[in-house]
C-alpha positions as CSV (number, residue, x, y, z in Angstrom):
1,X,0.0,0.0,0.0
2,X,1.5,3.4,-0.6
3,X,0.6,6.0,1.4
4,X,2.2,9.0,3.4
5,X,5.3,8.2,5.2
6,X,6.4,5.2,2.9
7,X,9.7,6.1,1.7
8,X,11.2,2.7,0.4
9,X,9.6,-0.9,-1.4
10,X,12.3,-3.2,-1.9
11,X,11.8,-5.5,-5.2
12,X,12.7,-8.8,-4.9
13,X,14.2,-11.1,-8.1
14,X,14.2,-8.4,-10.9
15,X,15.4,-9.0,-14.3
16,X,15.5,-5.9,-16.3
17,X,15.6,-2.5,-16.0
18,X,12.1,-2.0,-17.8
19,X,10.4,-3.6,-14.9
20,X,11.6,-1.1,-12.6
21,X,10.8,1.7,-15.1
22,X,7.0,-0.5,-14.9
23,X,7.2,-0.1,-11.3
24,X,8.1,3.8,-11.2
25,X,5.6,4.3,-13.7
26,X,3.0,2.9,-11.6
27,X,4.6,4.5,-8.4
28,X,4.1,8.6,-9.7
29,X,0.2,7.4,-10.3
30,X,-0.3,5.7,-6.9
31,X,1.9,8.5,-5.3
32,X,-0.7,11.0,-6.5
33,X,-3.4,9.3,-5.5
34,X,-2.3,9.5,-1.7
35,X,-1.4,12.8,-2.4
36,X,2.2,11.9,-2.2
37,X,4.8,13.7,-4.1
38,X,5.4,11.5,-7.0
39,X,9.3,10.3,-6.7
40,X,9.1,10.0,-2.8
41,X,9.3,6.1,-2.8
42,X,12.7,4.8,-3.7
43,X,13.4,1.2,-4.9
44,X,16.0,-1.3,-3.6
45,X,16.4,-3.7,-6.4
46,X,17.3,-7.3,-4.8
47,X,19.5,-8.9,-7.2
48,X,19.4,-12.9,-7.3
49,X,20.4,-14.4,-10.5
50,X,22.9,-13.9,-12.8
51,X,21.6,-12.2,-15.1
52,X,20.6,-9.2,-13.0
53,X,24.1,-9.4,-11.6
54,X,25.2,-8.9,-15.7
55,X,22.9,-6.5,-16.0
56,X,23.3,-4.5,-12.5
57,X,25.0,-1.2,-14.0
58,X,21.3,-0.8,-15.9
59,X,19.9,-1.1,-12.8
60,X,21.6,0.6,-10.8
61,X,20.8,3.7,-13.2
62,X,17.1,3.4,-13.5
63,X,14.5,5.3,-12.4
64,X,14.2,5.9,-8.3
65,X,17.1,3.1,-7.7
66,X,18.0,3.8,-4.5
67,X,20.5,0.6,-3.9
68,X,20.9,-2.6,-5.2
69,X,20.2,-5.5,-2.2
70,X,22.1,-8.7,-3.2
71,X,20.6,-12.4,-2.7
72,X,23.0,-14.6,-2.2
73,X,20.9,-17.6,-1.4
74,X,19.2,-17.7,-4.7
75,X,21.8,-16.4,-7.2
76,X,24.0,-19.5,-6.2
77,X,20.8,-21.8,-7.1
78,X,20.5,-20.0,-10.2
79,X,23.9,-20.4,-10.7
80,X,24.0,-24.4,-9.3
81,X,26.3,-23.4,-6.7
82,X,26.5,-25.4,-3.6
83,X,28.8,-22.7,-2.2
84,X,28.6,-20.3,1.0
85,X,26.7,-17.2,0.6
86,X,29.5,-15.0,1.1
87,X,32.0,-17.5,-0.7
88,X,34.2,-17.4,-3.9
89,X,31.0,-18.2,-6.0
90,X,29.6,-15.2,-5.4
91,X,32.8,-13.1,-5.3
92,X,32.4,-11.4,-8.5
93,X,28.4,-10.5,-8.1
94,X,29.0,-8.9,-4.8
95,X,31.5,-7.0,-6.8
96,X,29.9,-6.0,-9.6
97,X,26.8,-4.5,-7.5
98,X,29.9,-2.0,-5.7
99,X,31.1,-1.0,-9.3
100,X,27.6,-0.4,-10.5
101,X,26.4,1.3,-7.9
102,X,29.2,3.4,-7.7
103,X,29.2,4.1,-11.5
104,X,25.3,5.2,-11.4
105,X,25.9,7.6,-7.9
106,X,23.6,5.9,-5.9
107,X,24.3,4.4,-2.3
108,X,26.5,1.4,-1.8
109,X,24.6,-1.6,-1.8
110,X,23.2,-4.0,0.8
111,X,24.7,-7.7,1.6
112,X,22.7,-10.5,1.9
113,X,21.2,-12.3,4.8
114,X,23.3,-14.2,7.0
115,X,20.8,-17.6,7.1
116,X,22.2,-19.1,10.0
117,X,20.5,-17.3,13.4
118,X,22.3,-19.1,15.9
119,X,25.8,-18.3,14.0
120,X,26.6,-14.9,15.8
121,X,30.6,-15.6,14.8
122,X,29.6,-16.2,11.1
123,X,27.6,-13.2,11.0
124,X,30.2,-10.4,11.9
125,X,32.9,-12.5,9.6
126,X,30.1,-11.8,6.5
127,X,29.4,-8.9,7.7
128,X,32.8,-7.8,8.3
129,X,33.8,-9.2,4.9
130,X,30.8,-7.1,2.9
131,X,32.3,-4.0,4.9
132,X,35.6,-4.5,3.0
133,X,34.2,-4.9,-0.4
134,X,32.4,-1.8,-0.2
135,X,28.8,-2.7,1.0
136,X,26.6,0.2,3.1
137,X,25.3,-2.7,4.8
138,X,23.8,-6.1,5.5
139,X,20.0,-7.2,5.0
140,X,18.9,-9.5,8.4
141,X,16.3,-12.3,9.2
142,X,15.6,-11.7,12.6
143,X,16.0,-8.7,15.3
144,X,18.9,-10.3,16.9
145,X,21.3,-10.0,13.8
146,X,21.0,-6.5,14.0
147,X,23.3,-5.4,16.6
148,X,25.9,-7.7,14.9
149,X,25.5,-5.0,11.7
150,X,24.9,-2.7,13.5
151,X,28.7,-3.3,14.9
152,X,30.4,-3.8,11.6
153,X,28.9,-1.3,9.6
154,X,29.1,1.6,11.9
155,X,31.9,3.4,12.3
156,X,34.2,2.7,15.2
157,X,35.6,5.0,18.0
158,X,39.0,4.9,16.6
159,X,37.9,5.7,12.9
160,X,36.0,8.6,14.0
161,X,39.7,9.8,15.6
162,X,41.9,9.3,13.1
163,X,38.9,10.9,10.3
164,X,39.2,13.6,12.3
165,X,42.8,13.8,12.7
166,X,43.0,13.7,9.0
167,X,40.6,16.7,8.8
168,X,42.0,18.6,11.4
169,X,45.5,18.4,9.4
170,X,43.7,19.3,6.0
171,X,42.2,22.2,7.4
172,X,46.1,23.0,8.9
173,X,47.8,22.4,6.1
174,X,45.8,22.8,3.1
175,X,44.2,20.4,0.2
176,X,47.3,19.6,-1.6
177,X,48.8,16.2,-0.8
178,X,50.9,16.1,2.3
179,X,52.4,13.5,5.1
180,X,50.6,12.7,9.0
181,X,52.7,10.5,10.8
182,X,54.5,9.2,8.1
183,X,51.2,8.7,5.8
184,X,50.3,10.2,3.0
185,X,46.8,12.2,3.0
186,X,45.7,12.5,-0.3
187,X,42.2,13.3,-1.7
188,X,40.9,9.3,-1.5
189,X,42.3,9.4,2.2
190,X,40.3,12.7,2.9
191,X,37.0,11.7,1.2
192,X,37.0,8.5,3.4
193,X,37.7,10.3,6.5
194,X,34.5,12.5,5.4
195,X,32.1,9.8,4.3
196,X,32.9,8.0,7.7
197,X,32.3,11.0,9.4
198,X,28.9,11.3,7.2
199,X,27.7,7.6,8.5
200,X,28.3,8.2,11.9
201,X,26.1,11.6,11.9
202,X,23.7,9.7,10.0
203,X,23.4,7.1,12.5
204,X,22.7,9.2,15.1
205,X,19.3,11.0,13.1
């Protein structure tokens, strides 16, 4: 149902980029009849087969795509792999949705489930892992798994330091590329010291 205060559908097995342009389509005419403005609800396109991992840089660009979600559980069906979710079979999908995402401007996407519930271990090792490829975050099955993301994907105390640090001695020393303790602080260095900055502010609203 869409109504006021929906801000998100998430859109499970799609295949092409026309049936998300279907679903926006539909989307400004339902939006205006709840007196919405049409463009409010964003999409989060799960991507579980193969082909919508080929064709995720399409995606990623259509209309209202807010992130791409990936599902692990049934790509490696479609794909007859009898392998881990977050294993070497699914290695380069879970890449692809960073590039494409990145490539379109929209949000880093979100991991897969972690199936196993009692697996708390397992969990922040996934999650952990989806971290370092580039992934915003990490879908869940049950309340309990969230503190475990919650963990991971947030930034830590010590990050928030040394982003700061980094800041503090850009502001000191200007933009241009220069040395802090030894390390060189370069644009890349500096955006990531923002962005994690960005997350943790975003966290707290």
């Amino acid at each position: 149902m869409i109504a006021p205060g929906l801000t998100g559908v998430r859109l499970p097995k799609i295949g092409s980029a026309e049936e998300v342009r279907a679903v926006a389509g539909a989307l400004d005419e339902l939006e205006r009849s709840a007196g919405m403005v049409p463009g409010t609800v964003l999409l989060y396109l799960s991507i579980e087969t193969a082909a919508a991992a080929l064709a995720a840089a399409e995606l990623a660009g259509a209309p209202r795509v807010a992130r791409l979600v990936f599902g692990a559980t049934d790509f490696l069906a479609d794909i007859a792999s009898p392998g881990a979710t977050d294993g070497p079979a699914s290695a380069l999908a879970r890449g692809m949705l960073v590039l494409a995402s990145r490539a379109a401007g929209i949000g880093a996407p979100v991991d897969c489930v972690h199936t196993a519930l009692d697996d708390q271990e397992g969990l922040l090792r996934s999650a952990r892992s989806a971290r370092e490829l580039g992934y915003f975050g990490k879908s869940v099955i049950h309340p309990r798994q969230i503190p475990a993301v919650h963990e991971v994907f947030t930034p830590s105390a010590a990050e928030l330091s040394e982003a700061r640090r980094v800041l503090a001695h850009v502001e000191a020393h200007g933009d241009g590329a220069s040395a802090l303790d030894g390390q060189m602080i370069d644009a890349a260095v500096v955006a990531r010291a923002r962005r994690l900055l960005a997350i943790s502010e975003a966290s707290r609203g």
